[in-house]
DOFI-752927 format. One record per residue (C-alpha): residue number from 0; residue in one letter; x, y, z. Coordinates in Angstrom, 2 decimals. Layout:
<lumses>
+-----+--------+---------+---------+---------+
! num ! residu !       x !       y !       z !
+-----+--------+---------+---------+---------+
! NUM !      A !       X !       Y !       Z !
...
+-----+--------+---------+---------+---------+
</lumses>
This chain:
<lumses>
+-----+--------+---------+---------+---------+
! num ! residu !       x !       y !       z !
+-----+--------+---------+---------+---------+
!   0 !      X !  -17.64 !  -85.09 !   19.29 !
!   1 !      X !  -18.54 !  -83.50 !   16.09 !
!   2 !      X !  -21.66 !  -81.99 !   17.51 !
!   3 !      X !  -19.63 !  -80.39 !   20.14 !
!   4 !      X !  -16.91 !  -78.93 !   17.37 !
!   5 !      X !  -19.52 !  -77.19 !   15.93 !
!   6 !      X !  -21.02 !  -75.77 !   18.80 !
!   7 !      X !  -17.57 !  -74.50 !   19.74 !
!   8 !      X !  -17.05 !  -73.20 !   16.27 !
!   9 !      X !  -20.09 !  -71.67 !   15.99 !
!  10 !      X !  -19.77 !  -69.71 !   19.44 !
!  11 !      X !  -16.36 !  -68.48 !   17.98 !
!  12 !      X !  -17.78 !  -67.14 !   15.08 !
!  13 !      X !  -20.48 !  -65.85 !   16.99 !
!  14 !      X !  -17.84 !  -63.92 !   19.56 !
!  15 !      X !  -16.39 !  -62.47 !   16.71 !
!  16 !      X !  -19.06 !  -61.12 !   15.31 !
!  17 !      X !  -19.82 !  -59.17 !   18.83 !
!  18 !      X !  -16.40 !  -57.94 !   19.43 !
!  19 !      X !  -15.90 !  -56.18 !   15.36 !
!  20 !      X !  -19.88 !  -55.13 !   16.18 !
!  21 !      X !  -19.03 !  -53.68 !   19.32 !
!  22 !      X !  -15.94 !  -52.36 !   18.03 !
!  23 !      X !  -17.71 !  -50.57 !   14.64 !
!  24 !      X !  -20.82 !  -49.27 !   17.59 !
!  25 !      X !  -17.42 !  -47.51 !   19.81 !
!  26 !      X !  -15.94 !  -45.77 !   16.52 !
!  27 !      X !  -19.33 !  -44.78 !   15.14 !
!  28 !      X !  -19.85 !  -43.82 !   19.12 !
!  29 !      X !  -16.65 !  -41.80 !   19.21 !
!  30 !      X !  -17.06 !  -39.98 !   16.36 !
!  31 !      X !  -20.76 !  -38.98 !   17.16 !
!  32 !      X !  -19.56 !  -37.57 !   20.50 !
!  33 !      X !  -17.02 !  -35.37 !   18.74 !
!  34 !      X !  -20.21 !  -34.02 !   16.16 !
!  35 !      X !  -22.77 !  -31.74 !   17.50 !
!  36 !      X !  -24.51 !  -28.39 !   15.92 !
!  37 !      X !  -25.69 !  -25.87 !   17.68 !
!  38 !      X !  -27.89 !  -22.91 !   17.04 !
!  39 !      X !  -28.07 !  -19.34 !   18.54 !
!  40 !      X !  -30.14 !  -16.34 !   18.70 !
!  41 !      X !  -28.65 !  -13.17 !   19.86 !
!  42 !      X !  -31.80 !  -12.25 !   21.50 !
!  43 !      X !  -34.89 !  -14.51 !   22.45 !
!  44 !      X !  -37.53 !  -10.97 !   21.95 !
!  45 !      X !  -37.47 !   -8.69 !   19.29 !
!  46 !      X !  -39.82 !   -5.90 !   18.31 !
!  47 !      X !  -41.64 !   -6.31 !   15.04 !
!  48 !      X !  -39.65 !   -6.03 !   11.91 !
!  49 !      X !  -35.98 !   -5.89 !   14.01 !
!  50 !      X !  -33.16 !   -7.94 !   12.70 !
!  51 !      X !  -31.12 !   -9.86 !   14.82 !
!  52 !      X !  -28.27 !  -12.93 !   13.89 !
!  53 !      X !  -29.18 !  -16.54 !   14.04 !
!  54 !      X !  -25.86 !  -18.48 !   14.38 !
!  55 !      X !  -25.53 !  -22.18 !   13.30 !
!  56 !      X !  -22.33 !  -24.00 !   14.74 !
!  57 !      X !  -21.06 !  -27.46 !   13.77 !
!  58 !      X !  -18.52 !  -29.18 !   15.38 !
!  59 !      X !  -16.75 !  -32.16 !   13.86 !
!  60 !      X !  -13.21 !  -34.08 !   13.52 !
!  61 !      X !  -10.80 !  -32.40 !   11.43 !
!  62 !      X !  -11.56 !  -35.18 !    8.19 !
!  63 !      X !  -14.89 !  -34.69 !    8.48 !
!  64 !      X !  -17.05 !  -33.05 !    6.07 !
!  65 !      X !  -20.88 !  -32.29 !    6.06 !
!  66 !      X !  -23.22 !  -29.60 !    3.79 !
!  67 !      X !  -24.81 !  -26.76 !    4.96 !
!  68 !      X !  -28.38 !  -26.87 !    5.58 !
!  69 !      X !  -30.31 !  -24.75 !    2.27 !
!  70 !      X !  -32.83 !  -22.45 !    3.27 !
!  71 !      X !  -34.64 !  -20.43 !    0.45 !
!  72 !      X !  -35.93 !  -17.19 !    2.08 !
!  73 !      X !  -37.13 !  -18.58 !    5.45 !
!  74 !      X !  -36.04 !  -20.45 !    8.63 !
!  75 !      X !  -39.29 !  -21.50 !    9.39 !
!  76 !      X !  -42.84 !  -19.80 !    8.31 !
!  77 !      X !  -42.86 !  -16.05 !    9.46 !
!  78 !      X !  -39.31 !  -16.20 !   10.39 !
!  79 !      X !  -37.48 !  -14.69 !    7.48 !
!  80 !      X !  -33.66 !  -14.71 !    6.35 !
!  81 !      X !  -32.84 !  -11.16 !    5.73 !
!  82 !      X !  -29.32 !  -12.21 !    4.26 !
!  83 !      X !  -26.84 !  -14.86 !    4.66 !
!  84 !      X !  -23.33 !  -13.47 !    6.78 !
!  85 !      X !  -19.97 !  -15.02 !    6.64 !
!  86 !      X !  -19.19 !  -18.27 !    7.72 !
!  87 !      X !  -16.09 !  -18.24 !   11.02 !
!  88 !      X !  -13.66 !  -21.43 !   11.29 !
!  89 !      X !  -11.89 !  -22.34 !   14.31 !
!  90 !      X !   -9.45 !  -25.74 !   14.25 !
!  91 !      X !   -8.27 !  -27.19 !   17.48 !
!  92 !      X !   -6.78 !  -30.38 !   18.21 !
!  93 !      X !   -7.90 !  -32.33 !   15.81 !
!  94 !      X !  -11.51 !  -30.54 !   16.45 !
!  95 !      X !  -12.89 !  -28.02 !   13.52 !
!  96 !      X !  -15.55 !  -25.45 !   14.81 !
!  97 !      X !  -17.56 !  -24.03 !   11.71 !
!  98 !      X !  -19.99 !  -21.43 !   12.33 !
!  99 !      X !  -22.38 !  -19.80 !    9.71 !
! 100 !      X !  -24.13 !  -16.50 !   10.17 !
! 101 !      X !  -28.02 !  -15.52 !    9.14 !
! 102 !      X !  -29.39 !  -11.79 !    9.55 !
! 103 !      X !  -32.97 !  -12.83 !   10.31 !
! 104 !      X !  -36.32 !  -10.90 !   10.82 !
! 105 !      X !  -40.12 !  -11.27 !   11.40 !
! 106 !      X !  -42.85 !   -9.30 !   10.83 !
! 107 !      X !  -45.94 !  -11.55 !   12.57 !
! 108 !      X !  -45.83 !  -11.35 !   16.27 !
! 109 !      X !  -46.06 !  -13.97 !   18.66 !
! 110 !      X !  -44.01 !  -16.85 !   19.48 !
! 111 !      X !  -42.11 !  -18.78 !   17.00 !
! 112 !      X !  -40.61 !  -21.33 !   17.63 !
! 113 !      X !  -37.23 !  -22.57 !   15.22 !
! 114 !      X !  -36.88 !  -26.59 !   14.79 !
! 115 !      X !  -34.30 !  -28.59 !   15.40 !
! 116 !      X !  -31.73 !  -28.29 !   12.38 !
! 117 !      X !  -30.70 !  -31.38 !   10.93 !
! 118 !      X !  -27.32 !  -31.77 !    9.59 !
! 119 !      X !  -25.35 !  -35.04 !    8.31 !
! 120 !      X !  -21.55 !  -35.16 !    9.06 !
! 121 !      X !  -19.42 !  -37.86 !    6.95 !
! 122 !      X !  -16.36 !  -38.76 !    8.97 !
! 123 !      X !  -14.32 !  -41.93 !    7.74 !
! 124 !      X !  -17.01 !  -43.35 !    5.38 !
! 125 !      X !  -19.90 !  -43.32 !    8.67 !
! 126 !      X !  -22.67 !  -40.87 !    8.30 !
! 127 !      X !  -23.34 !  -39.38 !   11.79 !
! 128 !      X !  -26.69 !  -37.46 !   11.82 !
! 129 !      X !  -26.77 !  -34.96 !   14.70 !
! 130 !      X !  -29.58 !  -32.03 !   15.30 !
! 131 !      X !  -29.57 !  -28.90 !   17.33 !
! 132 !      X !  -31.83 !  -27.56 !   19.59 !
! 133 !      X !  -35.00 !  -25.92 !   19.03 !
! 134 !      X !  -35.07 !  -22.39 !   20.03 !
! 135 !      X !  -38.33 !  -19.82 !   20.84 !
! 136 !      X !  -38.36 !  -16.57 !   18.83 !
! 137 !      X !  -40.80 !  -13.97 !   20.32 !
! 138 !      X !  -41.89 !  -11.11 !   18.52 !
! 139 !      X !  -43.61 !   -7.90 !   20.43 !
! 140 !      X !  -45.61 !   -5.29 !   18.58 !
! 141 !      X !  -45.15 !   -1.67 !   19.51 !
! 142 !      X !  -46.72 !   -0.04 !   22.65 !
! 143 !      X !  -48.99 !    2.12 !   21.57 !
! 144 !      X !  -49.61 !    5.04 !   23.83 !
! 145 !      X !  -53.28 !    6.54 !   23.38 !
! 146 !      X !  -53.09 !   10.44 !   22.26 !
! 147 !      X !  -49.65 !    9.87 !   20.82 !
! 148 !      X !  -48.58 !   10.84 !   16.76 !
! 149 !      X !  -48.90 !    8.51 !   14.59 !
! 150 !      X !  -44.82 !    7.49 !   13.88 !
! 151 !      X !  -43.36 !    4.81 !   12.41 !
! 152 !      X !  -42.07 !    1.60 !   13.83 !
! 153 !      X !  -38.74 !    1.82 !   13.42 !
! 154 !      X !  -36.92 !    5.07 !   11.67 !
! 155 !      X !  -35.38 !    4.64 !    7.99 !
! 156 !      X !  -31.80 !    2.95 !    8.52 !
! 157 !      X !  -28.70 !    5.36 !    8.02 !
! 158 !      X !  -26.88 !    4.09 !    5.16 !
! 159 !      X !  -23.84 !    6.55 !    4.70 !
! 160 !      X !  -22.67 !    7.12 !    0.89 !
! 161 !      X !  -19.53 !    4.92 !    0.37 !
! 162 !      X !  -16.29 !    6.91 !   -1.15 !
! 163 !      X !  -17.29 !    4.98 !   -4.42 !
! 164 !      X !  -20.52 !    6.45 !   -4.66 !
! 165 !      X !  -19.28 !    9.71 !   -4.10 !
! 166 !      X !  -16.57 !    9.42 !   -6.68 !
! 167 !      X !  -18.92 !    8.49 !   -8.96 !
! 168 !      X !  -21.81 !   11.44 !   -8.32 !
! 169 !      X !  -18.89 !   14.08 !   -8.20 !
! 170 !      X !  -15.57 !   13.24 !   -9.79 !
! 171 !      X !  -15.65 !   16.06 !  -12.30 !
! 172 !      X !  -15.50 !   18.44 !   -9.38 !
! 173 !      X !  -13.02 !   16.60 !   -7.57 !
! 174 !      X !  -10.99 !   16.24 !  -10.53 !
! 175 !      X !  -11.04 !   20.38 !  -10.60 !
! 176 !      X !  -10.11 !   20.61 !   -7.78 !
! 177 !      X !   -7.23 !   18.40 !   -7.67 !
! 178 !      X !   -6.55 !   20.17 !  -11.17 !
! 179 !      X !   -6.32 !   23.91 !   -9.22 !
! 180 !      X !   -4.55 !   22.37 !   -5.97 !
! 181 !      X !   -1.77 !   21.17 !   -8.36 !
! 182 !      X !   -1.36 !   24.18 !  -10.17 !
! 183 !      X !   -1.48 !   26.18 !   -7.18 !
! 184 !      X !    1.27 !   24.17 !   -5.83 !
! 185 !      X !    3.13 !   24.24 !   -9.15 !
! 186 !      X !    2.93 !   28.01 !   -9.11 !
! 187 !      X !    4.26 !   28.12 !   -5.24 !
! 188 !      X !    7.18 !   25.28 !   -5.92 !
! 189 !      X !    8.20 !   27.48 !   -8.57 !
! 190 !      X !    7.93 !   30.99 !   -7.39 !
! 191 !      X !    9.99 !   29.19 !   -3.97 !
! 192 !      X !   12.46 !   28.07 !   -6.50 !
! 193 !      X !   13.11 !   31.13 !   -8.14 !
! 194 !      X !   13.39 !   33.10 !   -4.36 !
! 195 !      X !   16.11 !   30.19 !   -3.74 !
! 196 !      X !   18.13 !   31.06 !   -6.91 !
! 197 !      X !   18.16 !   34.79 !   -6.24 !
! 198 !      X !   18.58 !   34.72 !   -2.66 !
! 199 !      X !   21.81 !   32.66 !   -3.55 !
! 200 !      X !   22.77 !   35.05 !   -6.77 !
! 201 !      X !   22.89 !   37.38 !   -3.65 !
! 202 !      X !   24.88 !   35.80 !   -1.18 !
! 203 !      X !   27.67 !   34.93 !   -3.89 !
! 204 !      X !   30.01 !   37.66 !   -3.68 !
! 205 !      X !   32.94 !   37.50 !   -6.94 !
! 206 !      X !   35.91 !   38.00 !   -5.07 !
! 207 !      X !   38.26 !   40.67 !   -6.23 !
! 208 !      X !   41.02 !   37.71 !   -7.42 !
! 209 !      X !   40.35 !   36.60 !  -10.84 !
! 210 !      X !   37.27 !   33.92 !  -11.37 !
! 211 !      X !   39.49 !   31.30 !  -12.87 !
! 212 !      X !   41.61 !   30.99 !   -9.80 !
! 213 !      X !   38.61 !   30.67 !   -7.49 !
! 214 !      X !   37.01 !   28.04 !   -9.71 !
! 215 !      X !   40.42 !   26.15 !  -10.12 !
! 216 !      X !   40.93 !   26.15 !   -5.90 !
! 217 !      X !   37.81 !   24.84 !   -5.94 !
! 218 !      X !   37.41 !   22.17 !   -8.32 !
! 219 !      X !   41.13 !   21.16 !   -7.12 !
! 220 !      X !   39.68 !   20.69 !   -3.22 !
! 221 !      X !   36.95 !   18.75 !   -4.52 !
! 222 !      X !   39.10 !   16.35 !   -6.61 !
! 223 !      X !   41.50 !   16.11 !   -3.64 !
! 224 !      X !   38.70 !   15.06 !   -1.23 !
! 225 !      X !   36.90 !   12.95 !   -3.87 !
! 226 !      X !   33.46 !   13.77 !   -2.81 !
! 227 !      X !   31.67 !   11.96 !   -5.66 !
! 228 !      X !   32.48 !    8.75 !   -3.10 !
! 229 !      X !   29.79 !    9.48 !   -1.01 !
! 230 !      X !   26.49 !    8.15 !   -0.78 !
! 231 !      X !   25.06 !   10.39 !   -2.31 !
! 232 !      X !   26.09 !   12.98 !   -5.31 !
! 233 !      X !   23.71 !   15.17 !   -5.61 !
! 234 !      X !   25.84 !   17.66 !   -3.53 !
! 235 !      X !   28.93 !   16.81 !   -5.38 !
! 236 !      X !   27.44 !   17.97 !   -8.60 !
! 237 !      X !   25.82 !   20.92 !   -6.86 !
! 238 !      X !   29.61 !   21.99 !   -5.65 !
! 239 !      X !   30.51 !   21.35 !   -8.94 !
! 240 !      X !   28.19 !   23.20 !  -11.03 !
! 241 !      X !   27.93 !   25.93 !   -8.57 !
! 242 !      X !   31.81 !   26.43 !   -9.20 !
! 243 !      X !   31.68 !   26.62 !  -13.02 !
! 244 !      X !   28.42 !   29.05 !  -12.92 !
! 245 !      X !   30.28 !   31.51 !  -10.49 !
! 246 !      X !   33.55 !   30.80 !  -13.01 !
! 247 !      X !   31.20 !   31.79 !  -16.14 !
! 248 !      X !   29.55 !   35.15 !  -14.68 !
! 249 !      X !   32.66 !   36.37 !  -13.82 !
! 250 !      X !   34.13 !   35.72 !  -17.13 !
! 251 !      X !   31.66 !   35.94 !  -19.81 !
! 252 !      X !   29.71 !   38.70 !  -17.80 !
! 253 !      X !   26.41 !   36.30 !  -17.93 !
! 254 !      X !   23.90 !   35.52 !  -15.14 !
! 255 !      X !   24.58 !   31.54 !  -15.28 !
! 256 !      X !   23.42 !   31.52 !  -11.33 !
! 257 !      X !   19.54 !   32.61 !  -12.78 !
! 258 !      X !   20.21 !   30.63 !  -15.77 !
! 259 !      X !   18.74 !   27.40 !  -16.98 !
! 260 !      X !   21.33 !   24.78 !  -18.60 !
! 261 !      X !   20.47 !   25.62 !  -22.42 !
! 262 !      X !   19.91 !   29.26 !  -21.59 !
! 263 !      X !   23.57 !   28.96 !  -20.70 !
! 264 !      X !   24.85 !   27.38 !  -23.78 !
! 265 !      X !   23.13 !   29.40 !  -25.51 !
! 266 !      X !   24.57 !   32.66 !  -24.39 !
! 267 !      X !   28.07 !   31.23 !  -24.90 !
! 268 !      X !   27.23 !   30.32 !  -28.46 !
! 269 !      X !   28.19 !   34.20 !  -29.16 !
! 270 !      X !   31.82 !   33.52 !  -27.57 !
! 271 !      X !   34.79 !   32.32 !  -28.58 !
! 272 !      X !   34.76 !   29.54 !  -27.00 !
! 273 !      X !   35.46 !   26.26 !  -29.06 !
! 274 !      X !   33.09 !   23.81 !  -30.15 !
! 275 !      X !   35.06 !   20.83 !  -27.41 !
! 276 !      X !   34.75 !   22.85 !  -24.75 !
! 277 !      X !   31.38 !   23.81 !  -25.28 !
! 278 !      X !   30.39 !   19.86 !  -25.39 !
! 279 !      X !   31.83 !   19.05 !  -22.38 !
! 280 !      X !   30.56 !   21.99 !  -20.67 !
! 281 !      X !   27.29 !   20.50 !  -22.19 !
! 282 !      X !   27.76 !   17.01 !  -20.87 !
! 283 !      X !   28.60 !   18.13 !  -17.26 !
! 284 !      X !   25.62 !   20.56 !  -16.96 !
! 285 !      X !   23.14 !   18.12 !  -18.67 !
! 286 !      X !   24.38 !   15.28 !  -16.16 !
! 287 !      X !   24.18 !   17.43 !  -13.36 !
! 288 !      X !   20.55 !   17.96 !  -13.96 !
! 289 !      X !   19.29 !   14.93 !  -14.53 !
! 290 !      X !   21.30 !   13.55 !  -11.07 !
! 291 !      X !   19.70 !   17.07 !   -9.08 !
! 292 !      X !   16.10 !   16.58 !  -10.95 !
! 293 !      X !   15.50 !   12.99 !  -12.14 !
! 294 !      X !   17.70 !   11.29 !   -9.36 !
! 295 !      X !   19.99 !    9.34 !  -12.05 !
! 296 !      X !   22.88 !    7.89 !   -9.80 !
! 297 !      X !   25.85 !    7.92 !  -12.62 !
! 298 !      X !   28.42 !    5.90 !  -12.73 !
! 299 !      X !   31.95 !    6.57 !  -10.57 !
! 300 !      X !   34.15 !    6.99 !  -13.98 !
! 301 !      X !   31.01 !    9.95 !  -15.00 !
! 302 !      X !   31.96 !   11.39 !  -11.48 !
! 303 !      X !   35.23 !   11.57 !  -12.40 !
! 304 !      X !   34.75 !   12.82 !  -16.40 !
! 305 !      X !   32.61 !   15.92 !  -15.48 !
! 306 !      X !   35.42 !   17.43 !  -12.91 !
! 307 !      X !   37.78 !   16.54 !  -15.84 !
! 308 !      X !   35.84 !   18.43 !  -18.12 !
! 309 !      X !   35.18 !   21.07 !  -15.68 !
! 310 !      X !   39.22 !   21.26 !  -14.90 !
! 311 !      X !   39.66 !   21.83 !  -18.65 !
! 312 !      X !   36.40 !   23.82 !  -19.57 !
! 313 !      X !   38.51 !   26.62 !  -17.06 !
! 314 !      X !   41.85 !   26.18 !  -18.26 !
! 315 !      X !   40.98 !   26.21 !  -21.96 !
! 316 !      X !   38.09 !   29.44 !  -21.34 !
! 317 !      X !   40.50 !   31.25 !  -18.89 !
! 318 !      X !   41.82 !   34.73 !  -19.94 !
! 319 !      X !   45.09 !   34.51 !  -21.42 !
! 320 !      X !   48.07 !   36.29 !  -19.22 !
! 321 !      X !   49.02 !   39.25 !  -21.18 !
! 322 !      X !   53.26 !   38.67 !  -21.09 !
! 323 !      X !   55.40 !   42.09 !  -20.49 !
! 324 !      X !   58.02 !   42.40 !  -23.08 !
! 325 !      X !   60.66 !   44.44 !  -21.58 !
! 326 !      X !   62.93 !   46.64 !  -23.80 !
! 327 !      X !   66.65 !   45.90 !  -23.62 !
! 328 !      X !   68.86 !   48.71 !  -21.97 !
! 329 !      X !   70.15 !   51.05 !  -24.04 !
! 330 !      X !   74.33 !   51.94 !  -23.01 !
! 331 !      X !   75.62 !   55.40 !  -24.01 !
! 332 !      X !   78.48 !   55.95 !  -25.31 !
! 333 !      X !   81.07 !   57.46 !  -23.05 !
+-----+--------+---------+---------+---------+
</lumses>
């Protein structure tokens, strides 16, 4: 009875053993059928001394990992590595396709004839080593036609000069240049500037009613429509300064509309004009030129202070009505 026990116990053990066996060979199995390399030529027959790409291509599980195969300067003998490319990576359920890129050349003709290329993939702690084809290289030598010149094998490669390089060799040129371009531009901005401003000293026409009731209509239409609301204010303080420059030239007798802002309070420095209005005048004209030049947005409450000091730089500036005193009637005496 006991011999039989252990006969049956052994065979149990020994069934065991098989199935985890069997079981380790199918994983180890699986996992070799999804690893493979592969290698690639774009062409099987070069001339002597053409380059051409040799292609390696592993395929493995996504938690896989393996190293690239080193070579130094060769493939095999004669069959040299020009430079290394990049290195593509495609992942697809659960598969990851790596492929890395050689420029290769030979200058020996004949047939040559790459070796199988080993490469070791780990994938959950097995080490699968797979191998890729071997692959026939053949290199041709150049017809040679009898009576023909003497030429060489293959003409000097066309390497065009990068933007860098040319930067480099002539910068001081191009700086120069760029130099003259912007001044000529400069030079045309401002001449086109200057056209503007007379061409619109022209078109203003001072009415024949007195300046300070043209600017006050004015500056009262714009405060009634509130135009420093809108999106944008460069116009508003173009209405605006427009209005007081017309308002000044008819007043003081100046050319505000060809005028720069301190050319302007300069001139008026020789009126009698008080120091208060004179600063606000300031303030509105310097504000107005940095919103038209510099695009400063300003705040709705500076909207509102420069046609406030603009109302007031008119009232307080304004000729004063001369008032007609008239003589009392004299009665003669009957």
């Amino acid at each position: 009875m006991r011999t039989n026990s252990n006969i049956n116990l052994s065979a149990k053990v020994g069934f065991k053993f098989l199935l985890i066996t069997a079981l380790l060979f199918m994983a180890v199995l699986s996992s070799a059928q999804n690893a493979r390399i592969t290698s690639k030529l774009d062409t099987n027959i070069i001339l002597i001394g053409d380059q051409i790409k040799f292609s390696l291509s592993v395929e493995h599980m996504e938690n896989a990992s393996f190293t690239w195969p080193l070579f130094a300067d060769t493939i095999v003998e004669k069959i040299e590595i020009v430079r290394e490319l990049s290195i593509d990576t495609i992942q697809s359920k659960g598969l990851m396709i790596e492929t890395k890129h050689y420029l290769i050349t030979s200058f020996d003709s004949g047939f040559h004839v790459i070796p199988p290329i080993n490469v070791s993939i780990v994938s959950d702690g097995n080490v699968i080593n797979i191998s890729s084809e071997p692959l026939l290289l053949t290199v041709k030598l150049i017809d040679l036609v009898e009576g023909e010149d003497i030429r060489d094998i293959k003409q000097p490669i066309d390497t065009p000069i990068t933007w860098l390089e040319t930067l480099q060799k002539y910068w001081k040129v191009m700086l120069l240049v760029l130099m003259i371009i912007g001044g000529a531009v400069g030079f045309w901005l401002g001449t086109r500037k200057r056209d503007y401003v007379k061409k619109v000293a022209k078109q203003i026409v001072i009415p024949d009613i007195a300046p300070e009731v043209t600017a006050l209509t004015e500056l009262n239409k714009i405060k009634d429509e509130k135009r420093w609301l809108e999106k944008s204010t460069k116009p508003y303080f173009s209405e605006l300064t427009n209005t007081i420059r017309v308002y000044i030239s008819g007043t003081f007798h100046i050319n505000a509309m060809e005028m720069t802002t301190e050319e302007i309070i300069i001139c008026l420095q020789r009126t009698q004009i008080t120091a208060e209005s004179k600063s606000k005048l300031t303030y509105l004209l310097m504000l107005a030129d940095e919103v038209k030049f510099a695009k400063q947005k300003p705040l709705i409450q500076e909207c509102e202070l420069c046609l406030n000091n603009a109302l007031e730089f008119v009232n307080n500036t304004k000729p004063m009505e001369e008032e007609v005193v008239s003589e009392p009637a004299t009665t003669s005496e009957s």
